[in-house]
Z-matrix of the N, CA and C atoms (Angstrom, degrees):
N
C 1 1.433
C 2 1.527 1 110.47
N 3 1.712 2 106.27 1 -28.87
C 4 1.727 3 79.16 2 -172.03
C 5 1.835 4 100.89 3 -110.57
N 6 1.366 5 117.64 4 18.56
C 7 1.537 6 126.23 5 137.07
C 8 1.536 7 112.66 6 -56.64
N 9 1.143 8 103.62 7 -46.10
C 10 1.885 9 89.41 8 -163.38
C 11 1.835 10 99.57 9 -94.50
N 12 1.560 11 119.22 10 0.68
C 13 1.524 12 111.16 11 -170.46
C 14 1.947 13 66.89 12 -94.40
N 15 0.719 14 150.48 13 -100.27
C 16 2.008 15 163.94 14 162.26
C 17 2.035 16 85.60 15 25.53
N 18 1.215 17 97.42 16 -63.11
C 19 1.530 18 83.26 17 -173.36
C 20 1.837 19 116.12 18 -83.20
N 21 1.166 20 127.86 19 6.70
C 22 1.502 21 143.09 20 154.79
C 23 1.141 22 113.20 21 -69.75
N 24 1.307 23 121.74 22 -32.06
C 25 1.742 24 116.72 23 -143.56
C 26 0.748 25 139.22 24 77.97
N 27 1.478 26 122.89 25 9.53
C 28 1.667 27 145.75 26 -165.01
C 29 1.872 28 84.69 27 -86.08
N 30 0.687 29 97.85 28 -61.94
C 31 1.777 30 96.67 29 -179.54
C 32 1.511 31 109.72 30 -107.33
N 33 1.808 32 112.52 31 161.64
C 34 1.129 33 125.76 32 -161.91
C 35 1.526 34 108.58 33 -79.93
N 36 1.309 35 127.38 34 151.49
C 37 1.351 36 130.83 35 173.68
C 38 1.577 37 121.39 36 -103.59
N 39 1.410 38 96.10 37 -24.30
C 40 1.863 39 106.40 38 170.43
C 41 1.295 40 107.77 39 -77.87
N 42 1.432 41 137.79 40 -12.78
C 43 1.485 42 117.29 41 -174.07
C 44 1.385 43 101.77 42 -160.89
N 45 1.395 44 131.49 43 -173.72
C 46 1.451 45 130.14 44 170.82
C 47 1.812 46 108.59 45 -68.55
N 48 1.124 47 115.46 46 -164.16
C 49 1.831 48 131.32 47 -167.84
C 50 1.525 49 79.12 48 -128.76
N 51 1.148 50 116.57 49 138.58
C 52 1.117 51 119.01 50 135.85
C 53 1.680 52 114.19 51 -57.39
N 54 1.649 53 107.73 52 168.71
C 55 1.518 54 108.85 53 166.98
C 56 1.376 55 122.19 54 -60.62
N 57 1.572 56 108.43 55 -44.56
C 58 1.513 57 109.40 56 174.19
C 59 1.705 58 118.59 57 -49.32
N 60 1.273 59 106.24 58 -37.90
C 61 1.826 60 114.28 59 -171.05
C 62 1.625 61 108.51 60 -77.37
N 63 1.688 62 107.38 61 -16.36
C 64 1.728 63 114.09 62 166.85
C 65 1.615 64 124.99 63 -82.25
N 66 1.336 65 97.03 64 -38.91
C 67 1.666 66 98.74 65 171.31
C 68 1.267 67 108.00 66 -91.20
N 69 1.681 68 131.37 67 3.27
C 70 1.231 69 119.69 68 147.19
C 71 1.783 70 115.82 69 -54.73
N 72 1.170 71 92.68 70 -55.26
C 73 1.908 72 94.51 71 -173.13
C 74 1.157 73 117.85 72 -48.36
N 75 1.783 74 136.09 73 145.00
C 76 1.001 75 153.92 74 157.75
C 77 1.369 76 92.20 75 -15.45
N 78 1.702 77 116.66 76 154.85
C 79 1.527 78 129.73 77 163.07
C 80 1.198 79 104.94 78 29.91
N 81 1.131 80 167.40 79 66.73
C 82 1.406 81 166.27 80 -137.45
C 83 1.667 82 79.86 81 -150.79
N 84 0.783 83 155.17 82 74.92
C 85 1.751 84 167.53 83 136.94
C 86 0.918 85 96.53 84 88.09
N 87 1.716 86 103.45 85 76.14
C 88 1.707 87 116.79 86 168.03
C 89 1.205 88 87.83 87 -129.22
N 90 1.078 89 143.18 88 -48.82
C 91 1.439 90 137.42 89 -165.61
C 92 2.075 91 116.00 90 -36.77
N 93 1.487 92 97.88 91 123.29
C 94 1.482 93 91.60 92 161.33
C 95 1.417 94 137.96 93 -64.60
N 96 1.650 95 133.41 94 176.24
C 97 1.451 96 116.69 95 144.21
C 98 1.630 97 123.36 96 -49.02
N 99 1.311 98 138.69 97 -24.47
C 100 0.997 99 134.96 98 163.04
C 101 1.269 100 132.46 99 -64.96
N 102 1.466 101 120.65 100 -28.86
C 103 1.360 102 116.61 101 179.12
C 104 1.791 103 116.19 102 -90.00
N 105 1.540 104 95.82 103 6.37
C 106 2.079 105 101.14 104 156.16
C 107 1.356 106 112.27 105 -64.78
N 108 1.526 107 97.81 106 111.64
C 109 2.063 108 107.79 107 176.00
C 110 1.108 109 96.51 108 112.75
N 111 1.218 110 141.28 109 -11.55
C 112 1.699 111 150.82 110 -157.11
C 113 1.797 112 98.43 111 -95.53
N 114 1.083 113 123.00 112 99.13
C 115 1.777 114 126.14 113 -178.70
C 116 1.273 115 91.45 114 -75.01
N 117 1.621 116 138.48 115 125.16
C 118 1.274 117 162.16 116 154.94
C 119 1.562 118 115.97 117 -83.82
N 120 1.007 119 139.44 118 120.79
C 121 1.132 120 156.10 119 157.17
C 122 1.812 121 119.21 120 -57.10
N 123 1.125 122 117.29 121 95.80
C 124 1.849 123 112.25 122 -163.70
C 125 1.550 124 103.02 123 -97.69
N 126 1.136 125 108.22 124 -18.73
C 127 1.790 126 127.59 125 -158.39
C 128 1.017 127 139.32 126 162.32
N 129 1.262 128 122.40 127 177.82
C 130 1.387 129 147.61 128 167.09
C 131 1.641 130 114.60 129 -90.21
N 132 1.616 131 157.59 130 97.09
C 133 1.001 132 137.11 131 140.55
C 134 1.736 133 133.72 132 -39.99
N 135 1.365 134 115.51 133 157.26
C 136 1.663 135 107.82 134 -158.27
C 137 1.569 136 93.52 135 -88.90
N 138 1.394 137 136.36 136 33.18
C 139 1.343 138 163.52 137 137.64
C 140 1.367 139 116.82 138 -74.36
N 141 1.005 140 127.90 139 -50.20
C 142 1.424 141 146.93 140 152.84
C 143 1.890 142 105.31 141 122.53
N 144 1.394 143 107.15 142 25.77
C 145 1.439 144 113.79 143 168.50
C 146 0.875 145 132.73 144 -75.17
N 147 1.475 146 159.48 145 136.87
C 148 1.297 147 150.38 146 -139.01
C 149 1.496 148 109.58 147 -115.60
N 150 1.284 149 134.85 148 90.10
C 151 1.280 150 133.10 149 -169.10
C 152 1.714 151 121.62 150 -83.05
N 153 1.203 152 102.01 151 96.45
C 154 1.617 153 116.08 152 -178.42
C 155 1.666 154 112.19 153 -87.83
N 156 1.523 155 116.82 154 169.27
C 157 1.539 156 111.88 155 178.03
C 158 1.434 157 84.34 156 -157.05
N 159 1.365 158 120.37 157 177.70
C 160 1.603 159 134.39 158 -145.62
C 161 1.114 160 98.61 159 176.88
N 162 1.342 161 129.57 160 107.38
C 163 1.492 162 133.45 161 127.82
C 164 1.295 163 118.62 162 -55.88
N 165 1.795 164 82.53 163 116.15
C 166 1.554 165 96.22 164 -173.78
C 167 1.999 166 103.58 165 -126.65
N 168 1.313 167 116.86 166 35.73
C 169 1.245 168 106.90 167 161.17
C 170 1.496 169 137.10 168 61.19
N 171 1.212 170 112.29 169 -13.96
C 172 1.329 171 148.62 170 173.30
C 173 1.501 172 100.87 171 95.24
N 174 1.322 173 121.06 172 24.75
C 175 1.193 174 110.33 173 142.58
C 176 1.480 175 153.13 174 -103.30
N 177 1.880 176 107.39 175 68.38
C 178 0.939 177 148.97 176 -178.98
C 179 1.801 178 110.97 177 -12.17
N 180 1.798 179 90.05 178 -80.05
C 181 1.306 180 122.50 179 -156.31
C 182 2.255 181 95.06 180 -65.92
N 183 1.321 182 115.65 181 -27.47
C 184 1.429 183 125.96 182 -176.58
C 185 1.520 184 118.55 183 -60.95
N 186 1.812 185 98.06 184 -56.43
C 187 1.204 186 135.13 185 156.36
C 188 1.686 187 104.60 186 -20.27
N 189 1.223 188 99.98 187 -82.19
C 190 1.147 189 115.74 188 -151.31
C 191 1.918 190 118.97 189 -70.56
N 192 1.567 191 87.47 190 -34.36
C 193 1.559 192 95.54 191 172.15
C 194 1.939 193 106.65 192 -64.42
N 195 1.304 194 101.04 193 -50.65
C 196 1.862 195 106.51 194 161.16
C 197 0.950 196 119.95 195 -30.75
N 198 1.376 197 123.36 196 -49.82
C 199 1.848 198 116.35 197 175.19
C 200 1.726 199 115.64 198 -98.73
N 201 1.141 200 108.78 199 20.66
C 202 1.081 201 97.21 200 -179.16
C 203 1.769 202 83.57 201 -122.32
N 204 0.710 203 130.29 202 -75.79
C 205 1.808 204 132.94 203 177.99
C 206 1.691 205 92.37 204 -23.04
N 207 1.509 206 118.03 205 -50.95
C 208 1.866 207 103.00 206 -173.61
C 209 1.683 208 98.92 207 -60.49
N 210 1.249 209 117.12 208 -70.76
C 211 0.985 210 142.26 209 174.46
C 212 1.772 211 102.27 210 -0.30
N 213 1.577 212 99.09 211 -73.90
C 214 1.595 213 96.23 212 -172.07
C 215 1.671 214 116.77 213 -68.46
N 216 1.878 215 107.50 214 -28.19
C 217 1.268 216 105.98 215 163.27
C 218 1.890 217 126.83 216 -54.42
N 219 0.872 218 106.84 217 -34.79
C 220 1.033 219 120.03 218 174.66
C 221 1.812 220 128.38 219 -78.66
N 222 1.233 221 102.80 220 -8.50
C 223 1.450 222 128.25 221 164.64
C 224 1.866 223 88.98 222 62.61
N 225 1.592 224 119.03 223 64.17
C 226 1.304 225 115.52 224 173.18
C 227 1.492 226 74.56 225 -122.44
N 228 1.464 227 103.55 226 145.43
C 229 1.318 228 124.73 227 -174.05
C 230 2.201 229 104.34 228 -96.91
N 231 1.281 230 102.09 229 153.45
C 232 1.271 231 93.12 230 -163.03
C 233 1.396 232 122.45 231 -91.04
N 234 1.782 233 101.73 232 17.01
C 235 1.400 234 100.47 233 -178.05
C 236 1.697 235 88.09 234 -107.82
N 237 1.002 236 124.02 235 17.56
C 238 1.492 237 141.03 236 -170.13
C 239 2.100 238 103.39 237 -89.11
N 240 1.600 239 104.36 238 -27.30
C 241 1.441 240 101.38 239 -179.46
C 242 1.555 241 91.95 240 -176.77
N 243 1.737 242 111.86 241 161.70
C 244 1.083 243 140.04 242 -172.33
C 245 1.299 244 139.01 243 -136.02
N 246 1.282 245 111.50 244 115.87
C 247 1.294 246 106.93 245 -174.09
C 248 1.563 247 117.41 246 -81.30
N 249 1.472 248 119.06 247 158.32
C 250 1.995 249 92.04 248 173.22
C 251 1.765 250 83.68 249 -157.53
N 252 1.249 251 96.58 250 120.35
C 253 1.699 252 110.43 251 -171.08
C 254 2.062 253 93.12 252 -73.38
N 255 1.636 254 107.42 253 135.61
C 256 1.477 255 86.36 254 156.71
C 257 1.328 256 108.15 255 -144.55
N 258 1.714 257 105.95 256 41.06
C 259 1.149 258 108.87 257 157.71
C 260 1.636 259 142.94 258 -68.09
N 261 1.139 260 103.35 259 -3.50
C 262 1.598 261 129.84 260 169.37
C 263 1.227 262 122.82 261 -88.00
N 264 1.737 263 109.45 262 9.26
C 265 1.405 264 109.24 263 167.68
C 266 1.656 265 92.07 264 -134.22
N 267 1.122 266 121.95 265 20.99
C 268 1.635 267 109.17 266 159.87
C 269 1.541 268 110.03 267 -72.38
N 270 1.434 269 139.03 268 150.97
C 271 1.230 270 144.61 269 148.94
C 272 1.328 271 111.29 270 -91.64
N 273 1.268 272 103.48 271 168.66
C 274 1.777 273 125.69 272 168.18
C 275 1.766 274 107.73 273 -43.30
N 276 1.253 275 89.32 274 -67.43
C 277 2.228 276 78.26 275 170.38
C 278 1.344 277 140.32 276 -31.70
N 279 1.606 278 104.68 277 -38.44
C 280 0.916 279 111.52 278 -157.89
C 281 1.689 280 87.38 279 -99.87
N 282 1.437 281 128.42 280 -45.51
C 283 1.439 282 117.83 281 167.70
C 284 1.166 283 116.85 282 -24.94
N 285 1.614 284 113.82 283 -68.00
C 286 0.992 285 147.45 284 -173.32
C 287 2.056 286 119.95 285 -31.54
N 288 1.311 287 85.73 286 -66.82
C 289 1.324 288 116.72 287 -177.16
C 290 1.490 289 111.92 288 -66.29
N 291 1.598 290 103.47 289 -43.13
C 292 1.500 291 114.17 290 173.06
C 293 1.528 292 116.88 291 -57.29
N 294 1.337 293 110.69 292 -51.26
C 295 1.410 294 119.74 293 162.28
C 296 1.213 295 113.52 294 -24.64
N 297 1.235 296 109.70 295 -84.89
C 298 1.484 297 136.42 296 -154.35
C 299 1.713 298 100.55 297 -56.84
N 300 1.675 299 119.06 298 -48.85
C 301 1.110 300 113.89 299 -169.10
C 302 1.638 301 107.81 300 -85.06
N 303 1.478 302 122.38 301 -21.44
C 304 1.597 303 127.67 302 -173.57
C 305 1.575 304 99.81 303 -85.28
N 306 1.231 305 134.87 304 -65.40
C 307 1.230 306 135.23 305 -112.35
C 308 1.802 307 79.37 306 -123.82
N 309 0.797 308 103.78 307 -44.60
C 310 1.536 309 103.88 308 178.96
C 311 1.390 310 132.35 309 -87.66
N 312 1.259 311 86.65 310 -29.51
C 313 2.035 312 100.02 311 176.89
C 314 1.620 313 105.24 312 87.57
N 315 1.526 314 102.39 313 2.54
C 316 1.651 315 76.34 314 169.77
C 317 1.711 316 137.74 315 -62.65
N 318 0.890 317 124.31 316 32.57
C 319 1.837 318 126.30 317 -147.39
C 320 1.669 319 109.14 318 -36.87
N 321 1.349 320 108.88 319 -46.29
C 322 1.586 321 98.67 320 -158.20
C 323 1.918 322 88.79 321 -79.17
N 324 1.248 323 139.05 322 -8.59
C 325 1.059 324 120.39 323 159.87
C 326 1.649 325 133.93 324 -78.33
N 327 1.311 326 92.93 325 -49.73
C 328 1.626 327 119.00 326 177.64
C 329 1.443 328 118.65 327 -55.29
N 330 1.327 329 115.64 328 -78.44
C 331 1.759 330 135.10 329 144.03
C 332 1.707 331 92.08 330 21.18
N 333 1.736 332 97.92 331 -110.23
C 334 1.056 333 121.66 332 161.87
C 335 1.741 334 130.83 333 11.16
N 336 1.556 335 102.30 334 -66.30
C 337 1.211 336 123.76 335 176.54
C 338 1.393 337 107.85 336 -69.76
N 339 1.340 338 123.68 337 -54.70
C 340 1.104 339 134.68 338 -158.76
C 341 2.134 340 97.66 339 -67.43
N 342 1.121 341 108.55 340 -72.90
C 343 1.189 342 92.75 341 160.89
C 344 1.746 343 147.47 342 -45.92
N 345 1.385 344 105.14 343 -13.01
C 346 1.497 345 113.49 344 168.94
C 347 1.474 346 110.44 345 -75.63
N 348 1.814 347 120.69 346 -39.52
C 349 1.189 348 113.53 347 -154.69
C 350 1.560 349 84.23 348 -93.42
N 351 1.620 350 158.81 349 -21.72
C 352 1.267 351 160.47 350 143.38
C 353 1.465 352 101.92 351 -15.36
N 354 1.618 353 116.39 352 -68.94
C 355 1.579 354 104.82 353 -173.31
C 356 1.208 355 107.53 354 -86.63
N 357 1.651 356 139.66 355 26.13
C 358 1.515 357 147.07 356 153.72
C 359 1.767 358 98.22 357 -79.12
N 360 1.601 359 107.20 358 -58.67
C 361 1.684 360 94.74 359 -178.96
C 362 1.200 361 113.06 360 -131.72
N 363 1.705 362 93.70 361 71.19
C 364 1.475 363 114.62 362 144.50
C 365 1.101 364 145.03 363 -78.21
N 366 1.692 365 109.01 364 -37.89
C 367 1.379 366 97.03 365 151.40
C 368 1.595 367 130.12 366 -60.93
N 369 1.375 368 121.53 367 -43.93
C 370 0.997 369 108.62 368 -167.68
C 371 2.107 370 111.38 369 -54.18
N 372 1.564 371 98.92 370 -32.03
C 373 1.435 372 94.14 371 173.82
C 374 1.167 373 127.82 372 -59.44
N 375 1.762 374 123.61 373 -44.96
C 376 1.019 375 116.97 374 150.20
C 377 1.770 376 133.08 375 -44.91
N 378 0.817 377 126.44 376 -42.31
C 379 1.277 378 118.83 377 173.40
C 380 1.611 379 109.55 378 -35.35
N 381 1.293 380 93.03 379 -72.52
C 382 1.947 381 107.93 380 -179.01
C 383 1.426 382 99.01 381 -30.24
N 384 1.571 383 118.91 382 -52.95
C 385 1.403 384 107.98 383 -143.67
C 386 1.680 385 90.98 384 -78.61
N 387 1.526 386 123.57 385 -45.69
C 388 1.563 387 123.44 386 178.08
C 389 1.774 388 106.19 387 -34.44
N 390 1.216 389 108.88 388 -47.19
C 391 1.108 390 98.90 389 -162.34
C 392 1.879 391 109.34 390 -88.04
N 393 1.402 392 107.46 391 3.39
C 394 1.450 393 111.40 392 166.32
C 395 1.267 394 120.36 393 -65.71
N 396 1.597 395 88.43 394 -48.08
C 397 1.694 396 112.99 395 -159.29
C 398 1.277 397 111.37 396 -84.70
N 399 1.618 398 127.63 397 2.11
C 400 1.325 399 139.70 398 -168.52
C 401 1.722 400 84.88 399 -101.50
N 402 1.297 401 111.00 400 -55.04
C 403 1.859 402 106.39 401 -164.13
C 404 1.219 403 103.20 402 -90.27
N 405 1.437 404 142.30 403 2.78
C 406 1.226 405 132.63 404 159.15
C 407 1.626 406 122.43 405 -109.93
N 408 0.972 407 99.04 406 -16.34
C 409 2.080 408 110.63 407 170.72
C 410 0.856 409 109.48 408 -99.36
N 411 1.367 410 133.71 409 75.11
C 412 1.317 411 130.04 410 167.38
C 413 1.787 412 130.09 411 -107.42
């Protein structure tokens, strides 16, 4: 979610968000256990691509065979849409924090966390998204 708010403009690309500018964004650790597998709609890119995100639980590799198996059933060709995993730039905080504030209900603890370890790997999120927005905005 805060890959595809990073590639909106919802958040900054020259530097980290503060916490306040993360729990500004849509779903920014609102999402329940139920809405894992749930494709969300975040936007429009100024490309005119539609930037979605999915809690997928860390099940990445499941995910992905799912939209690609519909995908060919459906005779949508695969330069037609894109998946881009950025679960490999979550940290422990943000696991962590997610836990505590989703699954548990802790919020005024979790929250917190979850947004600290976000502007820890922000750059690395940004990176991903630069290099999205370079091969798909052209």
């Amino acid at each position: 979610m805060t890959a595809a708010a990073a590639h909106l403009g919802m958040l900054p690309l020259h530097r980290a968000p503060s916490a306040g500018e993360l729990l500004a964004i849509p779903y920014f650790d609102k999402r329940d256990n139920a809405d894992h597998g749930v494709i969300t709609l975040m936007g429009v890119d100024e490309c005119g691509n539609e930037i979605c995100f999915v809690g997928q639980r860390g099940a990445s590799r499941m995910l992905e065979n799912l939209v690609h198996g519909l995908a060919r059933h459906f005779d949508i060709p695969s330069g037609e849409y894109k998946l881009v995993n950025v679960l490999n730039k979550v940290n422990t905080s943000m696991r962590i924090g997610g836990t505590m504030s989703r699954r548990f209900k802790w919020i005024n603890a979790g929250r917190p966390l979850v947004a600290w370890g976000t502007v820890r790997a922000y750059d690395k999120i940004i990176k991903l998204v630069r290099l999205v927005r370079a091969r798909e905005c052209r």
